[in-house]
N, C-alpha and C positions, 0 to 999 in steps of 0.2 A: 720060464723064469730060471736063471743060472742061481742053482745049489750054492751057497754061502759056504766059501775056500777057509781053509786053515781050519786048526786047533782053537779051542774054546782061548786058553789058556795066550797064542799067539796073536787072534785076532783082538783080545782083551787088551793084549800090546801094544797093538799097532796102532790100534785107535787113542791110545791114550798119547803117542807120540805124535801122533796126527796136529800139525797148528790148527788154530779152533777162532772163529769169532764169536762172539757174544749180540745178541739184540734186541731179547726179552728177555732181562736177569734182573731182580729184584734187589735191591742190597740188604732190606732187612730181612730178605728170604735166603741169603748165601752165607751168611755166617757159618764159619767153620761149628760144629758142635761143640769141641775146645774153649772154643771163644767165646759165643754164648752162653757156658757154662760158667765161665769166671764172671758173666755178666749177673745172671742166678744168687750166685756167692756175692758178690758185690751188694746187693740189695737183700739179703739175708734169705736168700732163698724162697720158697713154695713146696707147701705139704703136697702138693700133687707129686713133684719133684723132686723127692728125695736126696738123688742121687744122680750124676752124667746121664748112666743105663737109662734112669726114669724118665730124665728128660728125649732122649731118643725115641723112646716107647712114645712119647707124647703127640709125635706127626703123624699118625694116622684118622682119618678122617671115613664120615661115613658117606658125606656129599661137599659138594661144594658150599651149601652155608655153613657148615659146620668147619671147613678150612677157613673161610671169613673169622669165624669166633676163635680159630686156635690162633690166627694172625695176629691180631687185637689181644689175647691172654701173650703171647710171646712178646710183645712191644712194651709193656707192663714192666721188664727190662734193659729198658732203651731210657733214659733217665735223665743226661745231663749231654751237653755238648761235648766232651769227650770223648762219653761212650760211643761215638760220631766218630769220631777222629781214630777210634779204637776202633773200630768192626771197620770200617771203610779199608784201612791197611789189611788186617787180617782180610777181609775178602779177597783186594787184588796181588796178597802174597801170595791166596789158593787159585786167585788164577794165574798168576804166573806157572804154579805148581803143574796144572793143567795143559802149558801151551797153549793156554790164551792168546790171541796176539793183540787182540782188542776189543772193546766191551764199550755198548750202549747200556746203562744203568738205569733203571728207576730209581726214585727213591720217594718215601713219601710224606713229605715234614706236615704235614697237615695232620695228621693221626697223632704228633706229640703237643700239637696245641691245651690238650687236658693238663701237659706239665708246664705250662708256660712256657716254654721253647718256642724263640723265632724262626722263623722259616730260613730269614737271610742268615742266622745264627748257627742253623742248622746245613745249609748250606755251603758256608765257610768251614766249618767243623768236616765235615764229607772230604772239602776238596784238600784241607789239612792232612788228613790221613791219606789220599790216593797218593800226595806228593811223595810222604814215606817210601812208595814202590814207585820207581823210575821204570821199572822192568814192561810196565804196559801202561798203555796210554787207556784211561778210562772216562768215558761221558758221561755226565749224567743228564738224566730225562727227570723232568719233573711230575710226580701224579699227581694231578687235583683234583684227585677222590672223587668221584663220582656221588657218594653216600651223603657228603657235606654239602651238594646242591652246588648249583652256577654260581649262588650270589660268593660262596668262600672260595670259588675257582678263580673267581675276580680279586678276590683279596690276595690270592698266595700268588696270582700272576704277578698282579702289583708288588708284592716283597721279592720276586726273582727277576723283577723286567732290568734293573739294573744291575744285575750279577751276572748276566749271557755273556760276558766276556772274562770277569774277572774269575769264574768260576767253571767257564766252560760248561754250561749250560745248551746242549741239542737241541732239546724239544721239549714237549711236554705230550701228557696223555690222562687219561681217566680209567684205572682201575674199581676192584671194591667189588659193590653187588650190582652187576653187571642185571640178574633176574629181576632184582628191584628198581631201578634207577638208567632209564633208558638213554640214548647219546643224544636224543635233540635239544632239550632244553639247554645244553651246552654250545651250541651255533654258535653264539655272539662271542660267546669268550673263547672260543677258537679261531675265530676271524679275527679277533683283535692279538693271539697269540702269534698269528701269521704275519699281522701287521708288526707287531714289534720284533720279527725275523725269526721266529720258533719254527721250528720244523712238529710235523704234529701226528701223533697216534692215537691208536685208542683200542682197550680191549672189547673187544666184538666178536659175538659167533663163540662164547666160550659157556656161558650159563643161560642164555638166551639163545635163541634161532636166527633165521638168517635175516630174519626185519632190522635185528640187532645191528648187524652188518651194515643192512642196506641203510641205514639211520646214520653210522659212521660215515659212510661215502659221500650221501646225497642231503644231509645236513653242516657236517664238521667237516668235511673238507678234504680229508685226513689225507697224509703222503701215505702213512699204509698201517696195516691191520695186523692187533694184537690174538695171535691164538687166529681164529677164525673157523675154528673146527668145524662148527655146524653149518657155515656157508655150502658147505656139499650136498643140504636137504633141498637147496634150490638149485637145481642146473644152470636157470637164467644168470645167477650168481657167479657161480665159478665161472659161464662165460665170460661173465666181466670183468671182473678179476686179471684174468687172459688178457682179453683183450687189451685193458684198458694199463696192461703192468701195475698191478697195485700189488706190493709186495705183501707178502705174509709172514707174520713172525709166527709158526709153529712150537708147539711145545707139547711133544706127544704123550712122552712119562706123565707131565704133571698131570694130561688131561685122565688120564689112568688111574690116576690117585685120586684126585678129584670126582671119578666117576661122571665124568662128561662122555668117556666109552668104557663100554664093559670091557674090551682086551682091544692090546695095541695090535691088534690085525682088524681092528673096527676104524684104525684112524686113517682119513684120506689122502695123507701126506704122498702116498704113491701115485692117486689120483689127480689133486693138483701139480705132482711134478710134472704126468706125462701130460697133463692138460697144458702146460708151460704158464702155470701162475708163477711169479717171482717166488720164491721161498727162502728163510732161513728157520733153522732148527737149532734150538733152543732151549734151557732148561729154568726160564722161572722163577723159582723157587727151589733150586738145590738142595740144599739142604733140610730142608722140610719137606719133600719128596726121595730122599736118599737115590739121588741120581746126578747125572755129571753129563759133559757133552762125550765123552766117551764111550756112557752105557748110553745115552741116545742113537750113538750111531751105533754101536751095538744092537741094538734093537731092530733099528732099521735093515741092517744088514740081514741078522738071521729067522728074525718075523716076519718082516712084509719083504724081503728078497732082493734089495738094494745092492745093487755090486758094488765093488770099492772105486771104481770110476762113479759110478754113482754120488756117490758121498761124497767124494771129491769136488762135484759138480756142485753140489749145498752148499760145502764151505767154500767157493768161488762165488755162488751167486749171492749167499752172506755181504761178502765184501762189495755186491755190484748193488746189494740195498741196505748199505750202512748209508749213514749221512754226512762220513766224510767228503770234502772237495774232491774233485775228479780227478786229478792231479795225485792227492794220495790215497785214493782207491786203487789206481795204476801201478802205485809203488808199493801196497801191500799185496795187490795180488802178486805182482810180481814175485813180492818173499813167499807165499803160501805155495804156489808154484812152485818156485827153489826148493821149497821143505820136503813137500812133497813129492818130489822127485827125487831129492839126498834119500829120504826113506824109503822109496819104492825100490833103490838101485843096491838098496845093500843086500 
């Protein structure tokens, strides 16, 4: 495996210059620190919370249910349709900031049903605020919550089935507690999200094992798999995967935070590459994990051995499992190419 080229300092560079796709990004997990912090302030703050500093100190986790419960404490700020219109800008100004060039979104209006908040309300509110930044074009995916049961996946599909155009609505997916709350009983309302032209995910293989997975494929349908990390404890698995092109939305850092693996030289992301499952790499929850697609591919590069053709090859297959038309799949790879070659040649 070829030794990782350049200064610490340089390749920190280069990768932040690097164009980036996005395609497992949370919205209420990318808010800038900044921003959430004026959200804090907005609602009179929390004793845990004293201070910016304190709320930073606050994203650390000891497993993944305990990221579940800081999620749900962080949302406790998310308040009115505005605050919608607010974070969604700030998000895609820090990804413009990034060399983003485009971004598939979660988001998950079902977790502010405790404030009365509509879904379709909250949804207009989102795409109010991406309009602010013209700079990237941003999707969003809808999550219906895994936690909330089929029967409320059926209720928020019905409040988004009319908005797939006006709002630019992708797909949808089922985050949450992925350990609790397995993908079958979800079947029907994903066969009826296909029917009303949803394209469809779902996190699998992240807090559960690989039955998680094979529940995703062989019940829901799914065009392709959130995380999937632990699909590597099954061989038969990744064969499939392979085989069958089902892309995977990786996300190494988070799993690392999370404690889905002890250290990012435990994640199989080099494994499925050379296996040729589809892959893009991804960051989650940003900012609740202090990571970026930058220090992803940093990570890649100088832990697990990734050459920068390597990486190259992620953010190319990124774009070849977004769910843009084919047509402009063509036309962004094309620019990522361009970019990528302006940078290589200077």
């Amino acid at each position: 495996m070829k030794q990782p080229d350049g200064t610490g300092d340089a390749l920190r560079l280069y990768f932040e210059r690097l164009p980036k796709i996005e395609l497992h990004l949370h919205l209420e997990g990318a808010i800038p620190l900044p921003a959430l912090w004026k959200l804090v302030e907005k609602y009179g703050g929390d004793a845990e919370v004293p201070t910016s500093e304190a709320l930073a100190a606050r994203f650390e986790y000891r497993d993944f249910p305990h990221f579940i419960d800081t999620w749900v404490w962080k949302n406790q700020f998310i308040r009115e349709y505005e605050d919608f219109s607010f974070l969604a800008a700030e998000v895609a100004r820090d990804l413009v900031a990034q060399n983003v060039l485009y971004a598939e979104v979660f988001y998950s209006p079902g977790d502010f049903r405790r404030r009365r908040l509509r879904v379709a309300e909250i949804t207009r509110a989102i795409r109010r605020g991406l309009a602010e930044v013209p700079a990237i074009e941003v999707a969003p995916i809808t999550d219906l919550i895994r936690d909330f049961g089929p029967e409320q996946a059926e209720v928020t599909l019905d409040e988004i089935r009319d908005l797939r155009q006006e709002a630019g609505i992708l797909g949808v997916g089922i985050g949450g507690s992925e350990h609790l709350y397995p993908p079958e009983p979800f079947a029907a309302v994903y066969e009826r999200a296909r029917s009303l032209g949803f394209h469809t995910t779902a996190h699998a293989g992240e807090a559960s094992g690989p039955e998680s997975v094979w529940g995703a494929l062989r019940e829901l349908r799914v065009d392709r798999i959130g995380h999937g990390t632990r699909a590597i404890e099954d061989p038969h698995l990744v064969d499939y995967l392979a085989e069958h092109r089902v892309p995977v939305e990786l996300c190494p850092i988070s799993n690392l935070r999370t404690g889905v693996i002890d250290a990012i030289e435990s994640h199989p992301v080099r494994t499925y590459f050379e296996r040729g499952v589809p892959l893009s790499v991804n960051t989650d929850d940003p900012k609740l994990f202090d990571t970026s697609l930058a220090a992803e591919y940093l990570a890649l590069h100088t832990r697990l051995g990734f050459e920068r053709r390597e990486i190259q090859s992620l953010i190319e297959q990124a774009v070849c499992c977004s769910w843009l038309p084919d047509e402009r799949k063509v036309s962004l790879l094309s620019r990522v190419r361009r970019e990528i070659d302006g940078i290589d040649k200077e």
